[in-house]
NUKOL-791683 format. One record per residue (C-alpha): residue number from 0; residue in one letter; x, z, y. Coordinates in steps of 0.001 Angstrom, whole numbers. Each point is the difference from the previous one (the first is absolute). Layout:
N
NODE;i;aa;c1;c3;c2
NODE;NUM;a;X;Z;Y
...
This chain:
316
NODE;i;aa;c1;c3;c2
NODE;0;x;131267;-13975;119430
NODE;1;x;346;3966;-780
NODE;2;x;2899;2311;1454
NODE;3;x;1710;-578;-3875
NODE;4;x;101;-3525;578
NODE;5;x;2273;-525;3394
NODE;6;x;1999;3188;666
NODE;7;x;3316;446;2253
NODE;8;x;2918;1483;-1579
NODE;9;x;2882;1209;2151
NODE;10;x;2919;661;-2453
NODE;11;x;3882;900;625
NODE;12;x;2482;2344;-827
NODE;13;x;-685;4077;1206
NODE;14;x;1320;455;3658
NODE;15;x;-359;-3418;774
NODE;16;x;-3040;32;2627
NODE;17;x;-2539;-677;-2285
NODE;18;x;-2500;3237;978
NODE;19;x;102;-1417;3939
NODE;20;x;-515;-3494;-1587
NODE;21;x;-2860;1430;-1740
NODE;22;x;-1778;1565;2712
NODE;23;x;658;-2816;2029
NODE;24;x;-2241;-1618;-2176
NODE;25;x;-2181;3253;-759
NODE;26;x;-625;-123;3754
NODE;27;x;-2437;-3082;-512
NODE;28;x;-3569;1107;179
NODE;29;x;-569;-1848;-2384
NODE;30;x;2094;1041;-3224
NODE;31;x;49;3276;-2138
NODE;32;x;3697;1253;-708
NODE;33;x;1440;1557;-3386
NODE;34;x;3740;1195;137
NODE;35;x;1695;-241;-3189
NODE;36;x;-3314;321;-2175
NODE;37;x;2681;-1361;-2364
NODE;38;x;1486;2730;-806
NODE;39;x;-3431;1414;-1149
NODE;40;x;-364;-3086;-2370
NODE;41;x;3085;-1572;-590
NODE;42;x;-704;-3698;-728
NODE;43;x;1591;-539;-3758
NODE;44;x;1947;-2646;-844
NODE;45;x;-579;-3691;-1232
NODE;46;x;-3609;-370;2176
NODE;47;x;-2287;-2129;-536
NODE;48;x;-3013;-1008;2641
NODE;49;x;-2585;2428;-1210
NODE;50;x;2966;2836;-174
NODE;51;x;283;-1296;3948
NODE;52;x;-3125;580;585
NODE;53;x;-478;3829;-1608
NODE;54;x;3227;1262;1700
NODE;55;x;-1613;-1738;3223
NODE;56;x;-2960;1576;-375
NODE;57;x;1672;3610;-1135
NODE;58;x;1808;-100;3136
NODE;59;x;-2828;-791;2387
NODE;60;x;-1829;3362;-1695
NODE;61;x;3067;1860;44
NODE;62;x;-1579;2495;2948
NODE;63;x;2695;2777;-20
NODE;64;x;1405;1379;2916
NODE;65;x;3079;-1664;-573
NODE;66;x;-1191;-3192;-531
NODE;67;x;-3226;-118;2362
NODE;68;x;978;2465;2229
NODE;69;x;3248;-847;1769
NODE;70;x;148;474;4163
NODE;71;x;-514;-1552;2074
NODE;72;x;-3609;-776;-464
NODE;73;x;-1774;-2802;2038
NODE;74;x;-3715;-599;482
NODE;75;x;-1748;-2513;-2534
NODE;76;x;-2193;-2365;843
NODE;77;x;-2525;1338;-2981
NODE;78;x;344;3596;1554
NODE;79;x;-1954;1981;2597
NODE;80;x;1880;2314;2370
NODE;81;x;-1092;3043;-2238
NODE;82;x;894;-1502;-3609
NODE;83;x;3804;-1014;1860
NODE;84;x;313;4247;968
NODE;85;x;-1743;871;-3075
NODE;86;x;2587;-2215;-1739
NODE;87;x;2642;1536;1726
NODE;88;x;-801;3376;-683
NODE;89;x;-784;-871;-3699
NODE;90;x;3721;-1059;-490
NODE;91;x;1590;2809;1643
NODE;92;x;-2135;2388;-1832
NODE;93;x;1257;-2247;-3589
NODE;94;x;3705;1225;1318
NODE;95;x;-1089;3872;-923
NODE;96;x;1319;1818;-2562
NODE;97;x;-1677;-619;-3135
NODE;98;x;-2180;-2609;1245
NODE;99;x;2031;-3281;-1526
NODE;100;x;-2748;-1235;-1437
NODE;101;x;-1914;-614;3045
NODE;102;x;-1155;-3021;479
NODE;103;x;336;-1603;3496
NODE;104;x;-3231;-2312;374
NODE;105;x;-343;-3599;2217
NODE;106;x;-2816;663;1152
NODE;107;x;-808;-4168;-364
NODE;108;x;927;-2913;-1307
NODE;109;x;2833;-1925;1740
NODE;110;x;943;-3394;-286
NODE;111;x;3515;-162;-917
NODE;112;x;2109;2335;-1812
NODE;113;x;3643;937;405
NODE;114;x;2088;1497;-1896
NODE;115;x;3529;829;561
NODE;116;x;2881;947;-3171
NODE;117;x;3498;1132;151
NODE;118;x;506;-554;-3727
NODE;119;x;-1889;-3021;-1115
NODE;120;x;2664;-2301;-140
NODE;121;x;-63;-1516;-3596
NODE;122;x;-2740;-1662;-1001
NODE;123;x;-1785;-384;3413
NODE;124;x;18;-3756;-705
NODE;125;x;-2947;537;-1968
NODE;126;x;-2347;738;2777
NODE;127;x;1418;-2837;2300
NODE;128;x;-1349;-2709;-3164
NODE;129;x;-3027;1724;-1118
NODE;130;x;-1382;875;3477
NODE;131;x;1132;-3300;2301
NODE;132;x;-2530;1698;2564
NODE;133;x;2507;3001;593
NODE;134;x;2711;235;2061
NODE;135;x;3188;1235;-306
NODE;136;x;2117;1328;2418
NODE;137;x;3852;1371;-714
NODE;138;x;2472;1523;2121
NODE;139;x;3115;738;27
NODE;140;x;1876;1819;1911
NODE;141;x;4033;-71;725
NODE;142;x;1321;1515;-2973
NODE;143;x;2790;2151;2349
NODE;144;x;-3181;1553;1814
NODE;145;x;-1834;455;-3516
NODE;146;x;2648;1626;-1681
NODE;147;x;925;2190;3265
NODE;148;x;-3627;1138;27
NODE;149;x;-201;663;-3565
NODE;150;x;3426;1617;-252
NODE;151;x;-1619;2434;2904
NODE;152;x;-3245;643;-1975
NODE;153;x;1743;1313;-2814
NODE;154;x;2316;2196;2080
NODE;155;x;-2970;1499;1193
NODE;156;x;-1433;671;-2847
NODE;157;x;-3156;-2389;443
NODE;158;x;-16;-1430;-3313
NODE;159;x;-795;1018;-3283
NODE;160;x;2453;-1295;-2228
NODE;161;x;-1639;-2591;-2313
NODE;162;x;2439;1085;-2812
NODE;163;x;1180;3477;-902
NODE;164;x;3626;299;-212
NODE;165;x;589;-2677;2731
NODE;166;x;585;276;3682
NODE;167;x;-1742;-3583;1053
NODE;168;x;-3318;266;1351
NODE;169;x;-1155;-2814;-2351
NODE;170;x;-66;-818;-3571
NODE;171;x;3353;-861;-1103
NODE;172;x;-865;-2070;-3424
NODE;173;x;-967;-3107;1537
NODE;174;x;2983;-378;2671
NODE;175;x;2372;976;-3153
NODE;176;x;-1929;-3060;-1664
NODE;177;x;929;-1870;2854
NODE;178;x;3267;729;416
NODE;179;x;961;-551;-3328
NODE;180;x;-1715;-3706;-102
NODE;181;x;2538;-65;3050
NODE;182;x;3664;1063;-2314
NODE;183;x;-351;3761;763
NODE;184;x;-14;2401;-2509
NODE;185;x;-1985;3216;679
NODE;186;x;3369;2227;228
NODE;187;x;967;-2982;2480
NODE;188;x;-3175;687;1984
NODE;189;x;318;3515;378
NODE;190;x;3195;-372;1415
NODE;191;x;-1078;-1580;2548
NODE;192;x;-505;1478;3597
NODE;193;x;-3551;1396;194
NODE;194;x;-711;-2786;3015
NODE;195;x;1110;-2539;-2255
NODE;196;x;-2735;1338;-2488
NODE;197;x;-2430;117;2401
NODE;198;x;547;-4009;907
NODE;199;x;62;-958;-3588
NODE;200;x;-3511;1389;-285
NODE;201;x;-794;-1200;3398
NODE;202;x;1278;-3578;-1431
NODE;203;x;-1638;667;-3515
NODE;204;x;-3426;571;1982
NODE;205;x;205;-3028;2537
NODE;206;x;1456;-2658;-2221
NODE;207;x;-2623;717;-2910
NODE;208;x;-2703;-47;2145
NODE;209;x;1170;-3354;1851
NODE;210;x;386;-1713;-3219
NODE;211;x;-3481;922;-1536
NODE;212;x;-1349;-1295;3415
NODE;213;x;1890;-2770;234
NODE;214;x;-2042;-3224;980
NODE;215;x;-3424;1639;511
NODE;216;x;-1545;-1258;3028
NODE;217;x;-2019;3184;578
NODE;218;x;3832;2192;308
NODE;219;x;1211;618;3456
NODE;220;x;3571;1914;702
NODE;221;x;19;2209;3262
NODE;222;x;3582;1297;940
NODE;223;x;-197;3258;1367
NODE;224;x;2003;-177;3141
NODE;225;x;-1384;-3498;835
NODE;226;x;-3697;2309;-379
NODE;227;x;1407;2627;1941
NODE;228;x;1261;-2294;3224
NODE;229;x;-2949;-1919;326
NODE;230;x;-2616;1772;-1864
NODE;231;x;-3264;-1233;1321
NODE;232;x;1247;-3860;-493
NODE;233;x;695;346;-3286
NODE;234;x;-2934;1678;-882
NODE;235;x;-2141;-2314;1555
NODE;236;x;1789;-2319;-2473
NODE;237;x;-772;2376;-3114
NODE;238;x;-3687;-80;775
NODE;239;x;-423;-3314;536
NODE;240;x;1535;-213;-3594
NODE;241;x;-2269;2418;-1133
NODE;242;x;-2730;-1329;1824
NODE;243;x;-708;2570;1656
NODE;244;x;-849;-539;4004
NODE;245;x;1228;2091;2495
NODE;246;x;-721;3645;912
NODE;247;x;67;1774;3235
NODE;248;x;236;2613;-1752
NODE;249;x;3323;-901;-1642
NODE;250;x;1433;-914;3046
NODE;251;x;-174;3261;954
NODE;252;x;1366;1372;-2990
NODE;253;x;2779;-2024;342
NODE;254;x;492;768;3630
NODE;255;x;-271;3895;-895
NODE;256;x;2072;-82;-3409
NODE;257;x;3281;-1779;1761
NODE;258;x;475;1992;3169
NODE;259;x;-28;3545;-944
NODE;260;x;2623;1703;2327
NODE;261;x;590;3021;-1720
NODE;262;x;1755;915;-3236
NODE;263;x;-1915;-1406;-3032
NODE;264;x;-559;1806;-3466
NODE;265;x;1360;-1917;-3349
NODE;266;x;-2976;-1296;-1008
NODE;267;x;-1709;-671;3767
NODE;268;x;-1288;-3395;1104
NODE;269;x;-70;342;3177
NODE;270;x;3626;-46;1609
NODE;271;x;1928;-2132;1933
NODE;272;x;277;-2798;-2304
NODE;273;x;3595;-1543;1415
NODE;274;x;1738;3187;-113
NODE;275;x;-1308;706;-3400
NODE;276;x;1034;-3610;-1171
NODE;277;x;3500;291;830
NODE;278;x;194;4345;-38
NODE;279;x;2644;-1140;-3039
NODE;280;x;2708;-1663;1978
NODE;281;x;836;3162;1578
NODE;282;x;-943;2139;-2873
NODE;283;x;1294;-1085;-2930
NODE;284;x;3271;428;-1745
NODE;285;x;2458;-2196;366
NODE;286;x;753;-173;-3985
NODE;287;x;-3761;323;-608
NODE;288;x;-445;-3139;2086
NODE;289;x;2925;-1815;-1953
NODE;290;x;-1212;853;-3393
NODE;291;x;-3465;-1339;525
NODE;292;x;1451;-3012;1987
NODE;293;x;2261;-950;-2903
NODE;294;x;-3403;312;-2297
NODE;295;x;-2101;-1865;1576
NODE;296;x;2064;-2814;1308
NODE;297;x;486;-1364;-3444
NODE;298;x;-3644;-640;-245
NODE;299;x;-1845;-2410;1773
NODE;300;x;-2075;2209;1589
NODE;301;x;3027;234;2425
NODE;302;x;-1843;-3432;1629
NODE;303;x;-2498;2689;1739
NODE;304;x;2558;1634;2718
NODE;305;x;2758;-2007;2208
NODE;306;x;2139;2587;-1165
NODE;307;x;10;-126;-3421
NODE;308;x;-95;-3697;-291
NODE;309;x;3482;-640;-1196
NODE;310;x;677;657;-3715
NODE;311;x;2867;2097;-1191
NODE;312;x;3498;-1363;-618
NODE;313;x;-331;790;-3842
NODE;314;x;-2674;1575;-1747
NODE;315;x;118;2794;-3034
């Protein structure tokens, strides 16, 4: 069995914990990690099992520094001591002006590849039934604590907007596609508060992703906060899935990634993983939280948190 033939995907929404959940995995000796080759080679619609394979097999030679060379790194067990610094120092030197071309080498051959995607959402059924080998793990992540994080991001200016003109930090066609198979019109969309925006694409991501994975037997859905209380539990639980055995190494990945005392940067993985589960409650705007309550709770991905379980009195 090659790398092509049993890979990991870890898929969900942007901001929803899915670079941790990656390098939870990446920490495994045993596995080479890409992050978001997909956006290098962007899988194209209607695929068929060979198509699975190519975009597979693009994304496992996808050595950028942005896909190959994401920190933290972990040792391998293919790689000496020298080829891990060497490594290292490759990818940091691949972050240089001018050099984004540079490719980021293994240095070996693992066993397993992972690969994690913020945007692969449609479609990703396709590798579930051509590869029954691979795994595939989703998460998602309370849509109030999405949206806050996202809403943040774009304050701060950490996104490029997908589409000029716009102010969301992702592409608006799709969730306008979505929104009108739901009775809104586009002028009824952009009326909308921007955190109700945010939840419809947070919805449009989640739901079409959960369909097209309905019923596979190698899917399993993570919730973020459930990952976040009891982190080393549940991902003894993924690898097992993934049959993958257990690392010391991870364990003290885990251990370092969910204690972090200080202040942690927007994109960090290692921070105290409570506080950063339920940083919303006390952050987030009272209307913000009501708009993207009122979204999402006429969905049935409201089934995920206590507190969204009950439906709205009347829906629009």
């Amino acid at each position: 069995m090659t790398l092509i033939d049993n890979p990991i995907l870890v898929l969900g929404a942007q901001r929803s914990g899915t670079t941790w959940l990656g390098k939870i995995f990446d920490s495994h000796p045993d596995v080479v990690y890409r992050h978001e080759p997909d956006q290098g080679h962007v899988p194209p619609p209607g695929l068929g099992p060979d198509d699975v394979r190519t975009v597979v097999e693009q994304w496992l030679h996808n050595r950028t520094q942005r896909a190959a060379g994401k920190r933290p790194f972990f040792r391998k067990s293919w790689q000496s001591s020298s080829a891990f610094q060497i490594r290292a120092l490759m990818a940091a030197a691949a972050k240089l002006p001018g050099a984004n071309r540079f490719s980021v080498p293994d240095f070996g051959r693992a066993k397993r590849l992972v690969v994690k995607s913020i945007d692969w959402c449609d479609g990703v059924d396709a590798l579930a039934r051509a590869l029954p080998d691979s795994r595939i793990v989703v998460i998602l992540r309370h849509p109030c604590g999405q949206v806050a994080s996202v809403m943040r991001g774009n304050r701060q200016g950490r996104f490029a907007l997908r589409e000029p003109g716009t102010d969301m930090p992702f592409n608006e066609a799709p969730t306008l596609r979505f929104a009108g198979e739901r009775g809104l019109t586009a002028a009824d969309f952009q009326a909308l508060p921007d955190a109700s925006k945010y939840a419809l694409d947070w919805v449009r991501f989640n739901e079409t992703a959960l369909r097209a994975l309905h019923g596979q037997p190698n899917v399993r859905i993570v919730i973020y906060e459930e990952l976040c209380a009891a982190p080393a539990t549940i991902a003894r639980d993924l690898f097992t899935h993934c049959n993958l055995n257990w690392s010391p190494q991870t364990e003290d990945f885990i251990a370092r990634s969910t204690t972090n005392p200080g202040s942690d940067g927007y994109y960090a993985v290692f921070r105290d993983s409570i506080e950063a589960a339920e940083r919303w409650r006390s952050t987030m705007a009272a209307e913000d939280r009501d708009a993207v309550e009122w979204i999402v709770r006429q969905t049935a991905l409201r089934q995920f948190w206590p507190d969204l379980a009950s439906a709205p009195e009347s829906t629009t």
